[in-house]
Jmol script that loads the backbone (N, CA, C; Angstrom):
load data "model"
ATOM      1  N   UNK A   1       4.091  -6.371 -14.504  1.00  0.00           N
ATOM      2  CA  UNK A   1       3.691  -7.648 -13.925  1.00  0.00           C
ATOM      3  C   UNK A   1       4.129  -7.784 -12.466  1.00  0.00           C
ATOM      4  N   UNK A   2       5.119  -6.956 -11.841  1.00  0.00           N
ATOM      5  CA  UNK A   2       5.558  -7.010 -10.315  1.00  0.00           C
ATOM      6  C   UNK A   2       4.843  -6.530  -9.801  1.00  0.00           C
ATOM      7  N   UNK A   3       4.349  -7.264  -8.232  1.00  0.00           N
ATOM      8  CA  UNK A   3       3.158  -7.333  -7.479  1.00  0.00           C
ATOM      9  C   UNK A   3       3.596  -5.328  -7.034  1.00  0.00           C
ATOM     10  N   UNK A   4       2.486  -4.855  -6.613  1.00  0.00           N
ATOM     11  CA  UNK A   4       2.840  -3.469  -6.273  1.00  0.00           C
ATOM     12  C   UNK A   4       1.522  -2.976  -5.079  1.00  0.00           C
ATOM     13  N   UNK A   5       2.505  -2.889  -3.766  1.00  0.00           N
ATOM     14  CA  UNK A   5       1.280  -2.655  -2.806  1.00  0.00           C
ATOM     15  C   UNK A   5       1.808  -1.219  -2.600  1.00  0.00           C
ATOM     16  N   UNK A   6       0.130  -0.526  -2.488  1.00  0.00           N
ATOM     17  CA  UNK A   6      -0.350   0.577  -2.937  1.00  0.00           C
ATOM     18  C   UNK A   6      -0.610   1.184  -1.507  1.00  0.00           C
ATOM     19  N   UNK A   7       0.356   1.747  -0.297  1.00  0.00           N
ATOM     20  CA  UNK A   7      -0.012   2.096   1.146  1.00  0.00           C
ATOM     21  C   UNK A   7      -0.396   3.707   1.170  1.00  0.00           C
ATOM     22  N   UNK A   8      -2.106   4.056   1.660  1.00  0.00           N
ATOM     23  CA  UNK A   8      -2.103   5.270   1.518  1.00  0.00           C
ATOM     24  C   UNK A   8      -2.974   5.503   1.879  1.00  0.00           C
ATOM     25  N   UNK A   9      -2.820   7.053   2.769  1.00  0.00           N
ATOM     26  CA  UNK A   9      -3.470   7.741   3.868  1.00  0.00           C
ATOM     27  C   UNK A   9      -4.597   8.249   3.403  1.00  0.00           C
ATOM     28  N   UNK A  10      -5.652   7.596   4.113  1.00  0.00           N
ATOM     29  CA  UNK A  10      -7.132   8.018   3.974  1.00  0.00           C
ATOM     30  C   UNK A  10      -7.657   8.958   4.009  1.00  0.00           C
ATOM     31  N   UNK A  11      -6.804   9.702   5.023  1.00  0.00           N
ATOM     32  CA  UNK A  11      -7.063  11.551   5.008  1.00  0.00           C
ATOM     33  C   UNK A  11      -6.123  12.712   3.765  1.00  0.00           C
ATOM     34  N   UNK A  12      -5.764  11.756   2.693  1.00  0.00           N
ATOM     35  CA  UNK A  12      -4.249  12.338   1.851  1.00  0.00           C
ATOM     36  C   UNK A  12      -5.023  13.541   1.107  1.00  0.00           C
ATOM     37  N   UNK A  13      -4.412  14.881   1.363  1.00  0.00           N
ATOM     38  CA  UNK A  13      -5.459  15.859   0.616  1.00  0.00           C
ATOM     39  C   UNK A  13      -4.677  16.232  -0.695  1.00  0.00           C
ATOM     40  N   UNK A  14      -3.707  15.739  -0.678  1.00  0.00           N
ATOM     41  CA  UNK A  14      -2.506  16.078  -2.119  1.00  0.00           C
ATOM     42  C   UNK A  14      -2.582  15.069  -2.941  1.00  0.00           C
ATOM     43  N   UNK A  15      -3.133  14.077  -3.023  1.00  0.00           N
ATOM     44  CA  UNK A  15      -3.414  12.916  -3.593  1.00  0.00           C
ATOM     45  C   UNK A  15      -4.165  11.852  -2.848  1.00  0.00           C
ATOM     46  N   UNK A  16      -5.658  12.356  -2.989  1.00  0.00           N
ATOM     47  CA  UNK A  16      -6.693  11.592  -2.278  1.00  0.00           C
ATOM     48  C   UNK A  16      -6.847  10.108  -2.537  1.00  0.00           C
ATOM     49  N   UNK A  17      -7.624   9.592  -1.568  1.00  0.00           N
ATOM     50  CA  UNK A  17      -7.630   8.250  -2.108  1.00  0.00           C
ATOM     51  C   UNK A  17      -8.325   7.884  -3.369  1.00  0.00           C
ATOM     52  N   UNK A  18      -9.271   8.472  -4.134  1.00  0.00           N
ATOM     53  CA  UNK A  18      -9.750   8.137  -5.563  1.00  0.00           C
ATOM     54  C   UNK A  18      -8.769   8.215  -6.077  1.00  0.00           C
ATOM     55  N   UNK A  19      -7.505   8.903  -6.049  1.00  0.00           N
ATOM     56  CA  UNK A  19      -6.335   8.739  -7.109  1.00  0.00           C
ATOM     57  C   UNK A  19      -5.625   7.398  -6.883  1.00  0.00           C
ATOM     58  N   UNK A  20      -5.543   6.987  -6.037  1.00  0.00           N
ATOM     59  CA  UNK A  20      -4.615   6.044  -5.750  1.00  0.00           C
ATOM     60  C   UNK A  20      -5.643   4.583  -6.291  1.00  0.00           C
ATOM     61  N   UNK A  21      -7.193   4.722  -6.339  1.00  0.00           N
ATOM     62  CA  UNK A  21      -7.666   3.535  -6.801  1.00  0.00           C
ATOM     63  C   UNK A  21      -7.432   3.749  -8.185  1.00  0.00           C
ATOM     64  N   UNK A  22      -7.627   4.832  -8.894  1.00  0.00           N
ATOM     65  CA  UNK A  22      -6.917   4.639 -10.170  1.00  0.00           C
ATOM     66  C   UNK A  22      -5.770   4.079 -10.360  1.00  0.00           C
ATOM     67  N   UNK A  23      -4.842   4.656  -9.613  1.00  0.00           N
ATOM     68  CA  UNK A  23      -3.635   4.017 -10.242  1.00  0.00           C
ATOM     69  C   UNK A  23      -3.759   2.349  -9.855  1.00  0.00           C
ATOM     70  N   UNK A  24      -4.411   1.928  -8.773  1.00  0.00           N
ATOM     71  CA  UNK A  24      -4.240   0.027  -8.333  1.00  0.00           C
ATOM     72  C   UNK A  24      -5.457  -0.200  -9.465  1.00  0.00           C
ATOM     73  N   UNK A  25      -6.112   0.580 -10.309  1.00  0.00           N
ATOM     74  CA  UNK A  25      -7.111  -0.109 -11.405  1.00  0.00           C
ATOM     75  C   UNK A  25      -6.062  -0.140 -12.575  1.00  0.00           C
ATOM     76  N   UNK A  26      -4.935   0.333 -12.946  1.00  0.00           N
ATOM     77  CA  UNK A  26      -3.779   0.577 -14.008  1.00  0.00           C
ATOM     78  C   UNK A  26      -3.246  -0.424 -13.973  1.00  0.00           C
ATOM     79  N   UNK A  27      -2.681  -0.499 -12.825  1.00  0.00           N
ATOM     80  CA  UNK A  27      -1.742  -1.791 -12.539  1.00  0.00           C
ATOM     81  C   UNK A  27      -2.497  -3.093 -12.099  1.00  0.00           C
ATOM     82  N   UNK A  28      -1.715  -4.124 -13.436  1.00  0.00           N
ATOM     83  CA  UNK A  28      -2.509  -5.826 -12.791  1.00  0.00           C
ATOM     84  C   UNK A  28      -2.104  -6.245 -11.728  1.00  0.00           C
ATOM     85  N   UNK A  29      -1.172  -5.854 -11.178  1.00  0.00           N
ATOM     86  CA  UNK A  29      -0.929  -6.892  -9.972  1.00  0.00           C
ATOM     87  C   UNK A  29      -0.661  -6.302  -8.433  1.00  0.00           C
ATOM     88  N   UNK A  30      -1.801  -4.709  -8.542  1.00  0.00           N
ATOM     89  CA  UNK A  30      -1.624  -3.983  -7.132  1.00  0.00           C
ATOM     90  C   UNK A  30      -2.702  -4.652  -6.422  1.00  0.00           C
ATOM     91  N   UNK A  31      -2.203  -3.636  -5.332  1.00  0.00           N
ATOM     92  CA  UNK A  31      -3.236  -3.995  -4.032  1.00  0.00           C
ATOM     93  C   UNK A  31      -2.962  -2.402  -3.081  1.00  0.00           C
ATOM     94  N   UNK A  32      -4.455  -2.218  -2.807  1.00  0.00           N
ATOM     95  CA  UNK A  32      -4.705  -0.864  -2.056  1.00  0.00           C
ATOM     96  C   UNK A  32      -4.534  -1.190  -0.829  1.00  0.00           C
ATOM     97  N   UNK A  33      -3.991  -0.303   0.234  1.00  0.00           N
ATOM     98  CA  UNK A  33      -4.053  -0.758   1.301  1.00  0.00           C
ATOM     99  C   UNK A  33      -4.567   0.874   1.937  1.00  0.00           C
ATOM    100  N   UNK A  34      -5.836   1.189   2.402  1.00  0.00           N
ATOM    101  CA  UNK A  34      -5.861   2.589   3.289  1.00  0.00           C
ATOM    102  C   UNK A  34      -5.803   2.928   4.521  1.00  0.00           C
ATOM    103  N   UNK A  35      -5.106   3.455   5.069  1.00  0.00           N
ATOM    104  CA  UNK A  35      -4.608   3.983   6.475  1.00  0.00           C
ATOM    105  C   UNK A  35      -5.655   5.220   7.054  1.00  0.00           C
ATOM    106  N   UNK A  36      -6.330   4.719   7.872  1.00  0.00           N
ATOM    107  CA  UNK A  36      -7.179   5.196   8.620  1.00  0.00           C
ATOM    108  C   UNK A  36      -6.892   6.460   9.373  1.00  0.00           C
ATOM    109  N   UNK A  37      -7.056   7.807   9.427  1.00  0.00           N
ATOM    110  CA  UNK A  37      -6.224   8.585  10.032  1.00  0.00           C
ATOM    111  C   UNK A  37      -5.038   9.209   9.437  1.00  0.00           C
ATOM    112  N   UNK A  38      -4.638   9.028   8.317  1.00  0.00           N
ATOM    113  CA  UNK A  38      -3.294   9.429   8.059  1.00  0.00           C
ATOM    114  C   UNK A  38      -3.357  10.495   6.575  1.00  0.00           C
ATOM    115  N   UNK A  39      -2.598  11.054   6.666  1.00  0.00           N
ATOM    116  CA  UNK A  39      -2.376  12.088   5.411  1.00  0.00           C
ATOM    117  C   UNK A  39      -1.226  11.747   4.633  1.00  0.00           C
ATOM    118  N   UNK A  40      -0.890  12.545   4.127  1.00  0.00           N
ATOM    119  CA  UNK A  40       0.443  12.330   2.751  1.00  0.00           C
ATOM    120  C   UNK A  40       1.507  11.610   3.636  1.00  0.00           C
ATOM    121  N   UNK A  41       1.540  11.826   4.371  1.00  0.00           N
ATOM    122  CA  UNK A  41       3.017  11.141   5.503  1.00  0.00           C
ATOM    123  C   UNK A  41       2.704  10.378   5.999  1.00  0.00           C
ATOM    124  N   UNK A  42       1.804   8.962   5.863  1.00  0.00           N
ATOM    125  CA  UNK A  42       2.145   8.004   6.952  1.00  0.00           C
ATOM    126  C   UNK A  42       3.037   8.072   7.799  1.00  0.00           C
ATOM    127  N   UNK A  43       4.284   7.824   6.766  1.00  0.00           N
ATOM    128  CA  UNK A  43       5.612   7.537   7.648  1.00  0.00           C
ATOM    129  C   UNK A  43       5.768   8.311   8.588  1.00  0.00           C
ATOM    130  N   UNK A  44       5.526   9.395   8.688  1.00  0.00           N
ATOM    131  CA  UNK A  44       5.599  10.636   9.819  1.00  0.00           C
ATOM    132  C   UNK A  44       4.002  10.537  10.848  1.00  0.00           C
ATOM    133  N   UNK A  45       2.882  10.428   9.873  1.00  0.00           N
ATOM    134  CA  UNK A  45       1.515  10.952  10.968  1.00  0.00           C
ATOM    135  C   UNK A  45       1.060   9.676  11.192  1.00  0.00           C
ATOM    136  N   UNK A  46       1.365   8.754  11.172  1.00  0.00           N
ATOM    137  CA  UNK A  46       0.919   7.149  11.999  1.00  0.00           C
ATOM    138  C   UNK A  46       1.704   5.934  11.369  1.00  0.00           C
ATOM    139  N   UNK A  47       2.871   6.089  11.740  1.00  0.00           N
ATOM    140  CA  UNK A  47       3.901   4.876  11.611  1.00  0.00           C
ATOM    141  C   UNK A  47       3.342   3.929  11.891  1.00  0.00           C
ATOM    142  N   UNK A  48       2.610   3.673  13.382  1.00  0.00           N
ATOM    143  CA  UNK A  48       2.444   2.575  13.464  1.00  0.00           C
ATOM    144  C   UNK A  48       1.305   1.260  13.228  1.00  0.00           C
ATOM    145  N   UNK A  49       0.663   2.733  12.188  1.00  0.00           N
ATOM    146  CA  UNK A  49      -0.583   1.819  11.565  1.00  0.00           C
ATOM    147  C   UNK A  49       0.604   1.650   9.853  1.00  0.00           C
ATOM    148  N   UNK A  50       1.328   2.470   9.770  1.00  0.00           N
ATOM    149  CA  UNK A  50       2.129   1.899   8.651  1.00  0.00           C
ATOM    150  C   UNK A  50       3.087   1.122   8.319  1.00  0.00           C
ATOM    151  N   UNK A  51       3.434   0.541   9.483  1.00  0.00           N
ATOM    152  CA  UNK A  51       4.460  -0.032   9.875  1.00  0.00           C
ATOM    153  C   UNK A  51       3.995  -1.475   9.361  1.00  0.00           C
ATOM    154  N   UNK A  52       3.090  -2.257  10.040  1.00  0.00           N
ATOM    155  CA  UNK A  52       2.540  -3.604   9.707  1.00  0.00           C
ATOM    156  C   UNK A  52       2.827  -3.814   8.504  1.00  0.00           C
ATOM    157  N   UNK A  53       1.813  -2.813   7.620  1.00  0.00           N
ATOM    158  CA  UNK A  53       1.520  -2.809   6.215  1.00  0.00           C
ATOM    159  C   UNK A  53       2.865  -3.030   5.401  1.00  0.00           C
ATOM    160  N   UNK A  54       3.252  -2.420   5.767  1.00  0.00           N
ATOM    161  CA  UNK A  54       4.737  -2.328   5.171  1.00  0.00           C
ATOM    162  C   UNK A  54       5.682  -3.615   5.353  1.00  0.00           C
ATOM    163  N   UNK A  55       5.607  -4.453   6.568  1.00  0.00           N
ATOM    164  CA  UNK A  55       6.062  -5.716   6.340  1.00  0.00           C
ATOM    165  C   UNK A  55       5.523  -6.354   5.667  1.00  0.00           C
ATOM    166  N   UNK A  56       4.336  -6.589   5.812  1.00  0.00           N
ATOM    167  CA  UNK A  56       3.948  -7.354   5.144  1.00  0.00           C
ATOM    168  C   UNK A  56       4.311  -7.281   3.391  1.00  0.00           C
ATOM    169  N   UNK A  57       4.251  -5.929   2.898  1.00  0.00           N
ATOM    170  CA  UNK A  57       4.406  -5.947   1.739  1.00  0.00           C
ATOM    171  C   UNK A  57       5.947  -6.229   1.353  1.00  0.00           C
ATOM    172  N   UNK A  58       6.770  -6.162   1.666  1.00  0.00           N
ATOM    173  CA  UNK A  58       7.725  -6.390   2.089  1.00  0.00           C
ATOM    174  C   UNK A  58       8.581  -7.599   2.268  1.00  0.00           C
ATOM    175  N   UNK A  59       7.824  -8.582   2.785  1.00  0.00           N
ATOM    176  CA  UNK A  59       7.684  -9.922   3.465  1.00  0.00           C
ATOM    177  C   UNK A  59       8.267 -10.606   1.416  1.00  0.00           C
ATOM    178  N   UNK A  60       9.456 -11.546   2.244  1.00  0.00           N
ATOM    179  CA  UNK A  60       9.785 -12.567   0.926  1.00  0.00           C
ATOM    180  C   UNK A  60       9.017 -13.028   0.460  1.00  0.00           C
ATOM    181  N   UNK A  61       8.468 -13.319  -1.119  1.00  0.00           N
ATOM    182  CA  UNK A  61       7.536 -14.073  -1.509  1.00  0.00           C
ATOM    183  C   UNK A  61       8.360 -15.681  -1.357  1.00  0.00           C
ATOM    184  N   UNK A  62       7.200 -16.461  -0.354  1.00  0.00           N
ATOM    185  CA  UNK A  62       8.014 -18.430  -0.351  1.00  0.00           C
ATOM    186  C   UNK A  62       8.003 -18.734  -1.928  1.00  0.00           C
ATOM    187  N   UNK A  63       8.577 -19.320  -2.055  1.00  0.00           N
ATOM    188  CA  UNK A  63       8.879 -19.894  -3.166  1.00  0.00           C
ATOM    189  C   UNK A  63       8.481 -21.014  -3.488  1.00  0.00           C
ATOM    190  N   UNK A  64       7.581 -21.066  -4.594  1.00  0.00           N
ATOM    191  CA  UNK A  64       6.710 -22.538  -5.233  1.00  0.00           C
ATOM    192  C   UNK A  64       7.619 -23.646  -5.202  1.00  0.00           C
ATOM    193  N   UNK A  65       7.295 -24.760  -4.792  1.00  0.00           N
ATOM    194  CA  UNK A  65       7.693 -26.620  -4.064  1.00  0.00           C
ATOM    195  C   UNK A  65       8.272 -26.785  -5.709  1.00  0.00           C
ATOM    196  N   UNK A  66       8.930 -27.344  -5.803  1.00  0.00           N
ATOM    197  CA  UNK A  66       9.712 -28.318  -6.876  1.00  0.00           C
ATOM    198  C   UNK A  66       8.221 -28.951  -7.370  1.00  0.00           C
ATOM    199  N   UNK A  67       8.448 -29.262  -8.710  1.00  0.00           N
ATOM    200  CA  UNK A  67       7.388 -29.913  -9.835  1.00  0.00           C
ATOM    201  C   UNK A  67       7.799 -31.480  -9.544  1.00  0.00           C
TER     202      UNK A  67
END
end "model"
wireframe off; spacefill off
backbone 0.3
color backbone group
């Protein structure tokens, strides 16, 4: 049931992107995010298109107002 964002390189030849929509079709509460340009290493071959993504997913969920 924990939200699960799914960051991954559009060019990934070790685990292409059809694998990765499987796995965000497995899980109820993912979200795909694909990186334009990038292979198995974001973190290494375009940080800074991975970087955003990554706050954001990242980012505190606010917390629902008092009933």
């Amino acid at each position: 049931q924990a939200p699960v964002a799914l960051l991954w390189g559009e060019a990934d030849q070790l685990l292409p992107p059809e694998y990765a929509q499987r796995v965000a079709q497995e899980l109820p509460n993912a979200s795909l995010s694909l990186l334009p340009g990038c292979g198995h290493l974001p973190q290494r071959e375009c940080p800074a298109k991975l970087l955003p993504l990554l706050r954001e997913a990242l980012a505190p969920v606010p917390k629902a107002a008092p009933k």
